[in-house]
C-alpha positions as CSV (number, residue, x, y, z in Angstrom):
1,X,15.6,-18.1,-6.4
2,X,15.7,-14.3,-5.3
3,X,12.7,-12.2,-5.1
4,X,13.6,-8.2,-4.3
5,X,10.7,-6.5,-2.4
6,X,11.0,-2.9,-2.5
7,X,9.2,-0.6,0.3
8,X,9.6,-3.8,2.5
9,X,9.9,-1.3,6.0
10,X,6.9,0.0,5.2
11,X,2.9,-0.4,6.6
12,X,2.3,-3.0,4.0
13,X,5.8,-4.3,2.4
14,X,7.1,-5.4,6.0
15,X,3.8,-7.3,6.3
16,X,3.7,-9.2,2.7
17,X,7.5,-9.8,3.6
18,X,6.5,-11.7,6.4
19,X,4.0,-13.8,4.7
20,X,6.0,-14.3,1.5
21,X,8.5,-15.8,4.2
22,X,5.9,-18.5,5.5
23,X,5.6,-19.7,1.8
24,X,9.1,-19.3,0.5
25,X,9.7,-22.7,0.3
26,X,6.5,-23.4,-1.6
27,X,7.4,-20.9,-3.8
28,X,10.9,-21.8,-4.2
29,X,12.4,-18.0,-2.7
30,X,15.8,-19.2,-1.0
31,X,17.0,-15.5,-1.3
32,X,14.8,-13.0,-0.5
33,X,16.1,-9.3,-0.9
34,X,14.4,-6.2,1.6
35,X,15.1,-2.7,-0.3
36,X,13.7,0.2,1.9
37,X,15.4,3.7,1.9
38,X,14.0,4.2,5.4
39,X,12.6,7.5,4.8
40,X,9.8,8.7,7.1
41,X,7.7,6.0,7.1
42,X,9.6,3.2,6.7
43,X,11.2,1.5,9.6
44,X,13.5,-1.0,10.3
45,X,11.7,-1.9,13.5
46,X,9.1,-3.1,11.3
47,X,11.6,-5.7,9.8
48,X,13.1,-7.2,12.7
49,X,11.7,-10.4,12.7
50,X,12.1,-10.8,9.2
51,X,16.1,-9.7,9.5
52,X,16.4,-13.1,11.6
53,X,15.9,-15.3,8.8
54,X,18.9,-16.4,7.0
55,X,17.4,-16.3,3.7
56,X,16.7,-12.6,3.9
57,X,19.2,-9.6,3.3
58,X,18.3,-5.8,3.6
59,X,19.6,-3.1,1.8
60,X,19.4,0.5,2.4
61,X,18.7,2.2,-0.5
62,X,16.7,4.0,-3.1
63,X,15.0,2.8,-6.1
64,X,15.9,6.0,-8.3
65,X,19.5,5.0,-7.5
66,X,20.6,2.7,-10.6
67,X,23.1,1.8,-8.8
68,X,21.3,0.3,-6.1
69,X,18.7,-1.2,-8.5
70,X,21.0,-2.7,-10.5
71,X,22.4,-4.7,-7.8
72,X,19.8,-5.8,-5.8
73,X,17.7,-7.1,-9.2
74,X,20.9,-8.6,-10.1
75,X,20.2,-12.6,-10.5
76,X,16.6,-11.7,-9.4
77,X,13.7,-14.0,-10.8
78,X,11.1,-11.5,-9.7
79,X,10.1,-8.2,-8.0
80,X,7.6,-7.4,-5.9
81,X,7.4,-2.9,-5.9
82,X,5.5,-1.8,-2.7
83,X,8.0,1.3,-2.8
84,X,6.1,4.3,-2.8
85,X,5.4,8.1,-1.5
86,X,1.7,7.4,-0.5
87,X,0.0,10.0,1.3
88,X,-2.1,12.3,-0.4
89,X,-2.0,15.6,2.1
90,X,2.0,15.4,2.2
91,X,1.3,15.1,-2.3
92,X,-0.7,18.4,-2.1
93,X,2.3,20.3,0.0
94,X,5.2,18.8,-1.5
95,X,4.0,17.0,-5.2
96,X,7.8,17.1,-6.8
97,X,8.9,13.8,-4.6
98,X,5.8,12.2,-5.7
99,X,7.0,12.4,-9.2
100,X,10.3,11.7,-8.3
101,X,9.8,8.7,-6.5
102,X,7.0,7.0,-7.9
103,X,7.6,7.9,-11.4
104,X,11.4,8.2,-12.1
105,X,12.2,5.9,-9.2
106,X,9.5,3.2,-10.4
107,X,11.6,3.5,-13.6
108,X,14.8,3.2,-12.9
109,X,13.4,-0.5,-10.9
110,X,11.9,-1.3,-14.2
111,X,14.9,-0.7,-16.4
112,X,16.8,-2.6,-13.9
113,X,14.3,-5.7,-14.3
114,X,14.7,-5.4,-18.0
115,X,18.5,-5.8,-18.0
116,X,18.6,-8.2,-15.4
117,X,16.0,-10.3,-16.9
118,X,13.7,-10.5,-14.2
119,X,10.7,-13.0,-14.9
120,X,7.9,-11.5,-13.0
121,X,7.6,-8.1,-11.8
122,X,4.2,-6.9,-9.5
123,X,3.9,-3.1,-9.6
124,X,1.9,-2.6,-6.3
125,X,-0.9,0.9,-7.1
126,X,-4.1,1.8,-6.1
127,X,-8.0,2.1,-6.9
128,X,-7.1,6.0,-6.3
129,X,-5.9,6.1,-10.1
130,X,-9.2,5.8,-11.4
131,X,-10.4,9.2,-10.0
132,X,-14.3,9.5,-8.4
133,X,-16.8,7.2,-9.1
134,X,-20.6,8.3,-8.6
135,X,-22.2,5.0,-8.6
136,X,-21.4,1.0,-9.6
137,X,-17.5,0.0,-9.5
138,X,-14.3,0.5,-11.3
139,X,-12.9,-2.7,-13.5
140,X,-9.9,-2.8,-14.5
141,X,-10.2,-1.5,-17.7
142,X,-11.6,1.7,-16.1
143,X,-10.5,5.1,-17.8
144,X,-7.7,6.9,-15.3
145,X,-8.5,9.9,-13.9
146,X,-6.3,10.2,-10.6
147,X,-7.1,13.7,-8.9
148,X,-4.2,14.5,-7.0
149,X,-0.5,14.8,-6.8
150,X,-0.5,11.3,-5.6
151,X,-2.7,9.7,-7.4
152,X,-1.1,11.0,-10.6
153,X,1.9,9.9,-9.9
154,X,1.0,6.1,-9.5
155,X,-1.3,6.7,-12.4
156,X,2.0,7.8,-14.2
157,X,4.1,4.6,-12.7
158,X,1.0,2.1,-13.8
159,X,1.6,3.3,-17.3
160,X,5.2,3.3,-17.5
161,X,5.5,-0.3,-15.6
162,X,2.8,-1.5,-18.6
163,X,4.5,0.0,-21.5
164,X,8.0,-2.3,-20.0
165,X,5.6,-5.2,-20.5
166,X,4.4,-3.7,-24.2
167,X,7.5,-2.0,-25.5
168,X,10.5,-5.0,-24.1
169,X,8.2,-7.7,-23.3
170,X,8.7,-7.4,-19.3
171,X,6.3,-10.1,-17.1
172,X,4.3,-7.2,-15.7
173,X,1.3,-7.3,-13.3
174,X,-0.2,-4.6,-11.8
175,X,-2.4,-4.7,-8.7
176,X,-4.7,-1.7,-7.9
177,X,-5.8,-2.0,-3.8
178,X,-8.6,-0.5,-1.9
179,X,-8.0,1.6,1.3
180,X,-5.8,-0.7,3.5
181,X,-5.3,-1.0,7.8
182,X,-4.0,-2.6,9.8
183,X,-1.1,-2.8,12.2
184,X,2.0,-0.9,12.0
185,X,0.2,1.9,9.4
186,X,1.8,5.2,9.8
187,X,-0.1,7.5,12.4
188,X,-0.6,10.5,9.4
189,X,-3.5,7.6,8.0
190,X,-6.8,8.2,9.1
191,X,-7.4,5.1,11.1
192,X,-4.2,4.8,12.8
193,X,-4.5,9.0,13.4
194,X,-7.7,9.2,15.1
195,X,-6.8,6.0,17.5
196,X,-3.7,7.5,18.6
197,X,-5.8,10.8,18.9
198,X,-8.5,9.2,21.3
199,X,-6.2,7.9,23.5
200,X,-4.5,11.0,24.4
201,X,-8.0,12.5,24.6
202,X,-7.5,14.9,21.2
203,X,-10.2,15.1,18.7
204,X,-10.1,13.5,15.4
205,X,-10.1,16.0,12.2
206,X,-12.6,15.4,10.1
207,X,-13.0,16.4,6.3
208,X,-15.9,18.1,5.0
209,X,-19.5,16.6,5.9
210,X,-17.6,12.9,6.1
211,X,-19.7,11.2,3.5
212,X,-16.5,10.5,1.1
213,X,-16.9,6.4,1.0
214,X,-14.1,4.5,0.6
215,X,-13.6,0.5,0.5
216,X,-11.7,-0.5,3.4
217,X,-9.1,-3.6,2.8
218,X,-7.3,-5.4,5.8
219,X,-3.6,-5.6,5.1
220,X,-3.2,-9.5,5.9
221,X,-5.8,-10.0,2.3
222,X,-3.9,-7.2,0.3
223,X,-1.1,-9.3,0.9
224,X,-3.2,-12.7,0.4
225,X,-3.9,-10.7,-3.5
226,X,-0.5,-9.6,-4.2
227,X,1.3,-12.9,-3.1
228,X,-1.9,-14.4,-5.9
229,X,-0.7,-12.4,-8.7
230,X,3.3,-13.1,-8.0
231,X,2.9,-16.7,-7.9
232,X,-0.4,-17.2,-11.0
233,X,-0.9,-14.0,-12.5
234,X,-0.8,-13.4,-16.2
235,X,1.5,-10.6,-17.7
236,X,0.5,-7.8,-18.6
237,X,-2.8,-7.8,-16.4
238,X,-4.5,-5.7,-14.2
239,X,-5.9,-6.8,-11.1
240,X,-7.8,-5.1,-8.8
241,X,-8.0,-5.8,-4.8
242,X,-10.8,-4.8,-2.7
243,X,-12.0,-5.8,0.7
244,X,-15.9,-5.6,0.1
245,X,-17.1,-3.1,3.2
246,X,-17.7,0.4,1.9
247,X,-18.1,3.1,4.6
248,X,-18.4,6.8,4.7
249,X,-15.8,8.9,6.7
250,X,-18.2,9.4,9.3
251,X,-19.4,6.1,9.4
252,X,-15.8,4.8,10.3
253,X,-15.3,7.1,12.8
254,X,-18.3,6.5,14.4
255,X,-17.3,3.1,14.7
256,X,-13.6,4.1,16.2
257,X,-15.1,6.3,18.6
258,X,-17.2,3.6,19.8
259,X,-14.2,1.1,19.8
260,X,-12.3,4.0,21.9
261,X,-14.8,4.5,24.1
262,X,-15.8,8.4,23.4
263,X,-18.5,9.9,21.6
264,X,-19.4,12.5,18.5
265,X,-17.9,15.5,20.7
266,X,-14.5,14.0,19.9
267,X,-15.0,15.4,16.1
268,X,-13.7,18.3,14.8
269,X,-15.0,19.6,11.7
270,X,-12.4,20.4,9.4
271,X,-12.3,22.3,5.6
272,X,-12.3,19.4,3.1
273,X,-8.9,18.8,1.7
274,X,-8.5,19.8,-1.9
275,X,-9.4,17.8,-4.6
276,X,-10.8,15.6,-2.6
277,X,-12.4,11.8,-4.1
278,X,-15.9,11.4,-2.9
279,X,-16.2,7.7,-3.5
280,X,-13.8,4.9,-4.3
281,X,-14.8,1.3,-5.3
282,X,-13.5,-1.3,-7.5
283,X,-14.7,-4.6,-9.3
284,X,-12.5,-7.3,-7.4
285,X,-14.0,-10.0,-9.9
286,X,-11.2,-9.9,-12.3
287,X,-8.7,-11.9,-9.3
288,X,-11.2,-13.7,-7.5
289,X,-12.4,-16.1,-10.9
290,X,-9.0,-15.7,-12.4
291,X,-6.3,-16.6,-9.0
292,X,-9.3,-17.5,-6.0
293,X,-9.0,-14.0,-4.0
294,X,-11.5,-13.4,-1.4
295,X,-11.1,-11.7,1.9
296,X,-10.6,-13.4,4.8
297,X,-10.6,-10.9,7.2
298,X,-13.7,-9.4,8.4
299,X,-14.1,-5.6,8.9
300,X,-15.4,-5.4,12.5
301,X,-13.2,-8.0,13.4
302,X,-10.3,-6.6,11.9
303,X,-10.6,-2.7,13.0
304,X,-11.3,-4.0,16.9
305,X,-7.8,-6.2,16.2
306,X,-6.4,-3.0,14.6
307,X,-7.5,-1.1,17.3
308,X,-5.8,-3.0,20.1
309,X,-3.0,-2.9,18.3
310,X,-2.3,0.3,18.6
311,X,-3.5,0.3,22.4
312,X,-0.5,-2.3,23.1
313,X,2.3,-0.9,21.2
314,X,2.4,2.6,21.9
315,X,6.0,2.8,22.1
316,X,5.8,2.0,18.3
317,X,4.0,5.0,17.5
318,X,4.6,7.5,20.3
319,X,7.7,8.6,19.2
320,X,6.2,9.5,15.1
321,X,3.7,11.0,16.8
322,X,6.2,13.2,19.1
323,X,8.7,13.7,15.9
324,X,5.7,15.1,13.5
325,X,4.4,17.9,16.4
């Protein structure tokens, strides 16, 4: 069977690529399709390993090209969309490829599916859809209220990938994730930045007073949910994924500037960005009774494994670095 991962150069496609490979054969994948248009942020470097195996095929290409989308979902049993423009600050300078991308392109994949007869289809989003939340946690079920650019436009692709599943009876499933890191995360995200930013001995911007909170997720259990709702969840569901450690701004880079070895001098106050979300936090319930999700990954753990990650592969991220100055 083919499965057709779109965004697979990316942070977190180029990861669930390589641990939908280790199950393949469980899951009956024999042809396994890698769609990136290896824009900024995606790289191909990220998919070496993955290139080697002779069930995988990459093509270079867009998901608002019909074209492209037609032939890749072609004979496809499912989908799994990681393809995305993702980062808010680029949304607030430049919003029309937002909408472009993750709206129109998200549609054009989903008409695709529909002619092709795809039987499942994962649309990969996030908990920023749901806007601010003051106190408790967001369920599925949630009222949207996405406050940027960004956050609009997934909010926008959620809807559409749903109304497939309403209107032509698509198998949809949409995943909503909390603040992901990891290795191999573009150095314009926060954790990634201010690592990279330590060890050439630059400060690390800060927004605001750094109490926005935000739940942080290690890549390896996004994946771990995603691969859940591709193999056992139910159509037309929502399910959210969250790692369980909340933290302020300032909390997590106090804990970066310890695992870097500087102190509080390395912070630069800086104005808040606009619109800015002061607390994210969803209701992971709905995944871990229905498909067994918990994360495996603990936080500390995780961010000083994140953290040497970056240490070790500088000639990964040294050149983004050098091409966005």
């Amino acid at each position: 069977m083919r499965v057709v991962i779109t965004g697979a150069a990316g942070f977190i496609g180029s990861r669930f690529t390589e641990m939908l490979l280790e199950q393949a054969d469980r899951l009956g994948y024999d042809d396994v399709v890698l769609l990136d248009a290896l824009t900024y942020s995606g790289r191909r470097e990220n998919i070496e390993s993955a290139l080697g195996d002779s069930r995988v095929r990459f093509v270079l290409g867009s998901i608002t090209d019909a074209d492209v989308t037609n032939d890749v979902v072609a004979n496809a049993h499912a989908v799994v969309h990681f393809a995305a423009e993702s980062h808010v600050d680029r949304s607030i300078t430049g919003a029309r490829t937002f909408f472009e991308t993750n709206v129109l392109g998200t549609q054009q994949l989903l008409e695709s599916a529909r002619r092709n007869g795809v039987e499942r289809f994962v649309h990969v989003s996030t908990d920023e859809v749901y806007g601010s939340i003051e106190s408790g946690s967001w369920r599925e079920d949630h009222l949207l209220e996405p406050n940027s650019p960004y956050s609009s436009s997934k909010a926008g692709s959620d809807l559409a990938a749903l109304a497939y599943h309403r209107t032509y009876g698509l198998s949809v499933m949409v995943t909503r994730c909390s603040n992901n890191y990891g290795p191999r995360q573009f150095p314009e995200k926060v954790i990634p930045l201010f690592v990279t930013n330590l060890k050439d001995g630059h400060k690390v911007p800060l927004y605001g007073d750094g109490l926005n909170v935000r739940d942080w997720l290690h890549v390896d259990d996004h994946c771990r949910g995603v691969l859940l709702v591709l193999e056992s969840g139910r159509a037309g569901e929502i399910y959210n994924i969250g790692g369980g450690t909340e933290l302020t701004n300032r909390d997590l880079t106090d804990r970066l500037l310890a695992l870097c070895g500087r102190d509080a001098s390395m912070i630069e106050p800086v104005i808040d960005r606009l619109g800015h979300d002061r607390r994210y936090s969803v209701d992971w319930s709905k995944i871990k009774d229905e498909l067994g999700y918990e994360p495996q990954v603990g936080f500390d753990e995780g961010l000083a494994a994140t953290v040497q990650w970056y240490r070790d592969n500088e000639e990964w991220w040294r050149p983004l670095k050098e091409r966005a100055s």
